[in-house]
C-alpha positions as CSV (number, residue, x, y, z in Angstrom):
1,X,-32.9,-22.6,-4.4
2,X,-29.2,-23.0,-5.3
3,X,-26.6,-22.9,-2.4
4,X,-23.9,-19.9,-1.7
5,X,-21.3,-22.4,-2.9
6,X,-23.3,-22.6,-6.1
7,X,-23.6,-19.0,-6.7
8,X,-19.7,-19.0,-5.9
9,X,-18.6,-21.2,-8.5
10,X,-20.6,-19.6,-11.1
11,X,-19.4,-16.2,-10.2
12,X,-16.1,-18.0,-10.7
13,X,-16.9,-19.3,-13.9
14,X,-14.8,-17.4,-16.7
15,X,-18.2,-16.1,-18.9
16,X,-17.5,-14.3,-22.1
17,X,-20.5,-11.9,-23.0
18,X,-20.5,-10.5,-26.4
19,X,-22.0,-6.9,-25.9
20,X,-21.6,-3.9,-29.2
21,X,-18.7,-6.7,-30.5
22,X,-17.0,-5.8,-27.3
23,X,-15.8,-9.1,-25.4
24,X,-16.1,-8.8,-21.5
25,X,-14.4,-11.1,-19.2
26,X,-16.3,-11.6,-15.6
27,X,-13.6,-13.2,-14.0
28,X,-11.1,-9.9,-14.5
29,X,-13.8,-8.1,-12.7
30,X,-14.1,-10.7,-10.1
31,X,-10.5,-10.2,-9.6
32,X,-10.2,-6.4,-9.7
33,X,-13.1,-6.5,-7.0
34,X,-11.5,-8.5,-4.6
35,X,-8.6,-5.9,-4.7
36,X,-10.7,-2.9,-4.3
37,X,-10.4,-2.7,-0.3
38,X,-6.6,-3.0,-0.8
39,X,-5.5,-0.9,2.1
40,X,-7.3,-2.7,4.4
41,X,-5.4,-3.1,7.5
42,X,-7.8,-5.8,9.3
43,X,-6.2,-7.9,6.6
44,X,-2.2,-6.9,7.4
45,X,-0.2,-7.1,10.2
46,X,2.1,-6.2,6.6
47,X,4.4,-3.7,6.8
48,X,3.7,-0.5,5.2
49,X,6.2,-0.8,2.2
50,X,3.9,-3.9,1.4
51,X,0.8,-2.4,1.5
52,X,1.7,0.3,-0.8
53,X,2.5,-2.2,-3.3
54,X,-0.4,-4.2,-2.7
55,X,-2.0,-1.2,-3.5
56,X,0.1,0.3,-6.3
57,X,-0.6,-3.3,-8.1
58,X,-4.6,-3.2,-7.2
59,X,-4.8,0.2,-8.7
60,X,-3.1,-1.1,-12.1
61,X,-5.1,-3.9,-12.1
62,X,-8.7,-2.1,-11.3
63,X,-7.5,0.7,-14.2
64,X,-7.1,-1.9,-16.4
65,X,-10.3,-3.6,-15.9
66,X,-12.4,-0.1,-16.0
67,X,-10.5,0.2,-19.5
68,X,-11.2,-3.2,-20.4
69,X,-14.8,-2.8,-19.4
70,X,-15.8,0.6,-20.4
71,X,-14.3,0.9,-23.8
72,X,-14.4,5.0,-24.0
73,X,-13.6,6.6,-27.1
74,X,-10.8,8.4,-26.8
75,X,-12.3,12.1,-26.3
76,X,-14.8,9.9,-23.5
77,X,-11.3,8.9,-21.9
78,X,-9.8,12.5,-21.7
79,X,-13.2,13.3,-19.5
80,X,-13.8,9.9,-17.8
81,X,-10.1,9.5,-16.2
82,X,-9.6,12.6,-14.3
83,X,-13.2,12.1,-12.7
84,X,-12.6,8.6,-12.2
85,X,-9.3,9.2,-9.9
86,X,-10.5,12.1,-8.4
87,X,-13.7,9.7,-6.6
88,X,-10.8,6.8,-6.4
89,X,-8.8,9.6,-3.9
90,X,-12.0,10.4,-1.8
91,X,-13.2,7.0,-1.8
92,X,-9.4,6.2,-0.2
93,X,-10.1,8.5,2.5
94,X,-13.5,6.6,3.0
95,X,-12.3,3.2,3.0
96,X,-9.2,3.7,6.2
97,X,-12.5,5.0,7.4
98,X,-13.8,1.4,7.1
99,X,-10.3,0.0,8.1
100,X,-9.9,1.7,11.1
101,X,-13.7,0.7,12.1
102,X,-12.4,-2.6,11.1
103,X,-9.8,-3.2,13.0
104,X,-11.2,-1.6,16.0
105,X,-13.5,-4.3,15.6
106,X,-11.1,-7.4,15.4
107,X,-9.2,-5.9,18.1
108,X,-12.3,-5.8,20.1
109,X,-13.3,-9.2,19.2
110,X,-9.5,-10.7,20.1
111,X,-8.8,-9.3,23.5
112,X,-12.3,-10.1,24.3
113,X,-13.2,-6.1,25.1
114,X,-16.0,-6.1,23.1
115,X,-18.7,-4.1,24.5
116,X,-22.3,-2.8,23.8
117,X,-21.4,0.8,24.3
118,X,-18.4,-0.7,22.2
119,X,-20.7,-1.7,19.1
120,X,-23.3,0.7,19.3
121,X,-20.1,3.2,19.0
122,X,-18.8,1.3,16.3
123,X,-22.0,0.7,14.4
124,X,-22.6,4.7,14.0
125,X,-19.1,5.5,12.4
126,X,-19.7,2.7,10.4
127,X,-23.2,3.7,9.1
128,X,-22.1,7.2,9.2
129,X,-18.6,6.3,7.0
130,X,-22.0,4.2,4.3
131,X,-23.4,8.2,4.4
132,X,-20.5,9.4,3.1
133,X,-19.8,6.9,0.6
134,X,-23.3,7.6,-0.6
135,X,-22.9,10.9,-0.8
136,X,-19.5,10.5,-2.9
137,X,-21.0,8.2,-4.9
138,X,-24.1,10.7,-5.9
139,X,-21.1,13.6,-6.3
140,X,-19.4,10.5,-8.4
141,X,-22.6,10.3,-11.1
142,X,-23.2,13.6,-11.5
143,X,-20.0,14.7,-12.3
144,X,-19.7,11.3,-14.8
145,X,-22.8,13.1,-16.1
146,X,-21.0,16.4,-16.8
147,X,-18.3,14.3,-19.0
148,X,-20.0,11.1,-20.9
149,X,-22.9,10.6,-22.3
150,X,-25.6,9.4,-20.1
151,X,-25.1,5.2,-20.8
152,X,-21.6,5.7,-20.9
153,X,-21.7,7.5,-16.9
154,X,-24.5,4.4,-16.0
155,X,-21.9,1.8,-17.3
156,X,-19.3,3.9,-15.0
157,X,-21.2,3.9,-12.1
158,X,-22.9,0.3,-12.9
159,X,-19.2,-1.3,-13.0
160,X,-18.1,1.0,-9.2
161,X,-21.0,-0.7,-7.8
162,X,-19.9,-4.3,-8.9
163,X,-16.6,-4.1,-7.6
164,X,-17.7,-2.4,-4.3
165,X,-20.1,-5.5,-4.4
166,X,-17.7,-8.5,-4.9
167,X,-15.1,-6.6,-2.3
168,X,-17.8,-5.9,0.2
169,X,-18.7,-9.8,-0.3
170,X,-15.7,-10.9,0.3
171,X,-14.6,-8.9,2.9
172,X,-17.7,-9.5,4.9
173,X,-17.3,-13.5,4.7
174,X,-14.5,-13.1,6.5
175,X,-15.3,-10.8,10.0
176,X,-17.6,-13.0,12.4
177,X,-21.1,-11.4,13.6
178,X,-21.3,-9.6,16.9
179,X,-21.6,-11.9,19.5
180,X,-21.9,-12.0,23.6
C-alpha cells in the first residue's frame, strides 16, 4: 500500500491527459481546489478587505479552471454560466455555514471550552449544513441537466466534486480530532 505522502506527491505531479484533443492540466485543478473554501475564517484572523480579495482572486482562478476544464461550446457557455454562479452564490451561504461551525470549533478547542454538549451541538449543524449542500448539489445537476447535454452536466458536476474533494482534503488535514 503506498503512503499519504505518496499519494500527495503524485496528486502534485503536473499530469497532462490528452482527452477529445483537449489538454487538461491536474495541477490547475489542484490549485483552484485548495481555493474553493476561500472565505474561510478558521483560516484568518485577516481583515475583511483581505478576504474579499482572497476571494475575488479564488473566484477568477476557479472560473478559469471550469473554462479550462469543461471546454463548452459557446451556446453550452450561454446556459452553463448563469447556472454555474447561481449554485457558486448558494454554495457561499453554505460554506460561512461551515466557517462559523469551524471556528466555533477552534475557538472551543483554544480556550479549552470544549464540551460534549459542545460537540454533539456542533456535530448536528455540521451534518445538517452536509444536508444542505446535498440538497444544493442535487438542485445543481438537475438544473445542469436542463442546459447541457447529459456528459457535458456529468463533467460539470464530476469537476464541483473534485474541487470540493481536494478543498475538503486539505482543510481537514489541518483541524485536530476531537479530543478529551
Amino acid at each position: 500500500m503506498k503512503s499519504d505522502s505518496h499519494i500527495v506527491l503524485r496528486l502534485l505531479t503536473p499530469t497532462v491527459v490528452e482527452r477529445g484533443g483537449v489538454r487538461h492540466l491536474i495541477i490547475p485543478l489542484l490549485l483552484a481546489a485548495g481555493l474553493a473554501f476561500a472565505p474561510w475564517p478558521a483560516l484568518a484572523d485577516m481583515m475583511s478587505d483581505d478576504m474579499q480579495k482572497l476571494q475575488d482572486m479564488s473566484n477568477f482562478d476557479r472560473n478559469l479552471l471550469v473554462t479550462n476544464a469543461m471546454q463548452l461550446t459557446d451556446l453550452e457557455a450561454k446556459n452553463f454560466w448563469p447556472v454555474y454562479e447561481a449554485y457558486l452564490n448558494d454554495l457561499q451561504r453554505l460554506n460561512r455555514s461551515y466557517a462559523e461551525i469551524i471556528q466555533s470549533y477552534v475557538f472551543a478547542l483554544r480556550t479549552r471550552t470544549f464540551s460534549d454538549d459542545m460537540a454533539q451541538q456542533l456535530t448536528n449543524n455540521f451534518l445538517a449544513t452536509q444536508d444542505k449542500e446535498l440538497t444544493l448539489r442535487k438542485s445543481y445537476a438537475a438544473n445542469l441537466a436542463k442546459v447541457l447535454p447529459g456528459m457535458t452536466a456529468a463533467r460539470a458536476v464530476q469537476l464541483e466534486d473534485k474541487i470540493r474533494s481536494v478543498a475538503w482534503y486539505g482543510l481537514s488535514s489541518q483541524l485536530p480530532l476531537a479530543r478529551q
